[in-house]
C-alpha positions as CSV (number, residue, x, y, z in Angstrom):
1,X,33.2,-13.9,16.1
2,X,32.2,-15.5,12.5
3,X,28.7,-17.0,14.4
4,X,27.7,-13.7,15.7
5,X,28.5,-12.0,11.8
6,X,26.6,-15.0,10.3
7,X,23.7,-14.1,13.1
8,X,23.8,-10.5,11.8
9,X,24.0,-11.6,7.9
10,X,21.1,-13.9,8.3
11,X,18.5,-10.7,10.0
12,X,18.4,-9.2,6.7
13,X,17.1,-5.1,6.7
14,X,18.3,-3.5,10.1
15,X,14.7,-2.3,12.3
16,X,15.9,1.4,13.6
17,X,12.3,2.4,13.8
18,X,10.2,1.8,17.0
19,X,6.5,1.4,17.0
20,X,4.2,2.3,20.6
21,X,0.8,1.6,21.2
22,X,-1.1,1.7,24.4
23,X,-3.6,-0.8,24.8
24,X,-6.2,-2.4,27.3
25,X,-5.6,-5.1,29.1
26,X,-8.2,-6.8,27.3
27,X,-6.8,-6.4,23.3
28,X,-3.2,-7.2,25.2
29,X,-5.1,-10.8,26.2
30,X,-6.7,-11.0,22.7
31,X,-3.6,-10.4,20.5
32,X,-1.1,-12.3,22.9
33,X,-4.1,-15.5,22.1
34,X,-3.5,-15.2,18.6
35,X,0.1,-14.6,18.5
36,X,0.8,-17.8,20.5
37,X,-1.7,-19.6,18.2
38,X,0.7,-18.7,15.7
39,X,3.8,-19.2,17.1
40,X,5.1,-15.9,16.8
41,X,5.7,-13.4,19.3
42,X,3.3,-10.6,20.4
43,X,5.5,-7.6,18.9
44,X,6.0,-10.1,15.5
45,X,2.5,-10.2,15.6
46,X,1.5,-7.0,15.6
47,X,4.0,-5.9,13.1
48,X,3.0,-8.6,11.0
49,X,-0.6,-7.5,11.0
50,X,0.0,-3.9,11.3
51,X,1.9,-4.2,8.1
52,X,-1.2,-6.1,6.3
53,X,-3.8,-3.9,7.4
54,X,-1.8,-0.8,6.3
55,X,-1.3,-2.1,2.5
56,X,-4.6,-3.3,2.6
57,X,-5.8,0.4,3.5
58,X,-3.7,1.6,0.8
59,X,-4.6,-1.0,-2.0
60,X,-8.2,0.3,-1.1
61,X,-7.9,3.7,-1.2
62,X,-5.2,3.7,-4.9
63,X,-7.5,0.9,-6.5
64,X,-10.9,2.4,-8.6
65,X,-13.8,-0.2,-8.2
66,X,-16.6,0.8,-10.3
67,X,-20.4,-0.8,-10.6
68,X,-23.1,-1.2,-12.9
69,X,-23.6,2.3,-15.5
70,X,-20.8,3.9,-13.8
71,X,-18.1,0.8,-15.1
72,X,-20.0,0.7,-18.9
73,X,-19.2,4.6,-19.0
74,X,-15.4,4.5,-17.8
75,X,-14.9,1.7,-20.4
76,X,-16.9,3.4,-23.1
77,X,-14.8,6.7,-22.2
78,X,-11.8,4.8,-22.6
79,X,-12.6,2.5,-25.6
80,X,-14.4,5.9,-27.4
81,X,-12.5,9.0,-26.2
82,X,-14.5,12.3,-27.3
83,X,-12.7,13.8,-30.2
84,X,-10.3,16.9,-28.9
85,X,-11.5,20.2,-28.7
86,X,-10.0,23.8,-29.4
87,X,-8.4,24.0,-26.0
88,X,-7.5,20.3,-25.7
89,X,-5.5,20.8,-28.9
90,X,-4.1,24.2,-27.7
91,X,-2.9,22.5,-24.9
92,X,-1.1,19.0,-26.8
93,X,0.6,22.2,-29.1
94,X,1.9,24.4,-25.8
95,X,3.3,20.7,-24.5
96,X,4.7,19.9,-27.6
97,X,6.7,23.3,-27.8
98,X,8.0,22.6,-24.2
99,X,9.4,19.5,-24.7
100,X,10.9,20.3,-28.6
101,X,8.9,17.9,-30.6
């Protein structure tokens, strides 16, 4: 009884979710080649790099990479900001009414 708790203790985060993919034979032989040369199983595997690929997509897609002109004039935006105009300053009053300073 206290091994099989210990076993249970030592999993960490319970996996409730299931995951189902239908491949051919030939990505089956590719990714079972990789996950032995690993040492893990096929289904550890494929978490694994499912699980990379997807925060890799979303680092991609929330990160801003800029080039050349287009970097110089984010940085100068930032480092220079334009100086308000009549609706800019409308709008900081009408925020500053809402939240009582």
């Amino acid at each position: 009884m206290a091994q099989q708790q210990t076993r249970k203790a030592r999993k960490g985060p319970s996996k409730l979710e299931r995951l189902e993919a239908r491949i051919t034979r030939e990505q089956k032989r590719i990714i079972a080649r990789a996950a032995e040369l690993r040492g893990t199983s096929v289904t550890e595997f494929v978490v694994v790099s499912a699980q990379q690929a997807a925060s890799n997509a979303i680092k991609e897609y929330e990160m801003m990479s800029l080039h050349g002109e287009a970097r110089e004039a984010f940085v100068n935006a930032l480092l220079n900001p334009p100086v308000p105009n009549a609706a800019a300053n409308r709008a900081a009053e009408r925020y500053r009414q809402r939240i009582g300073r």
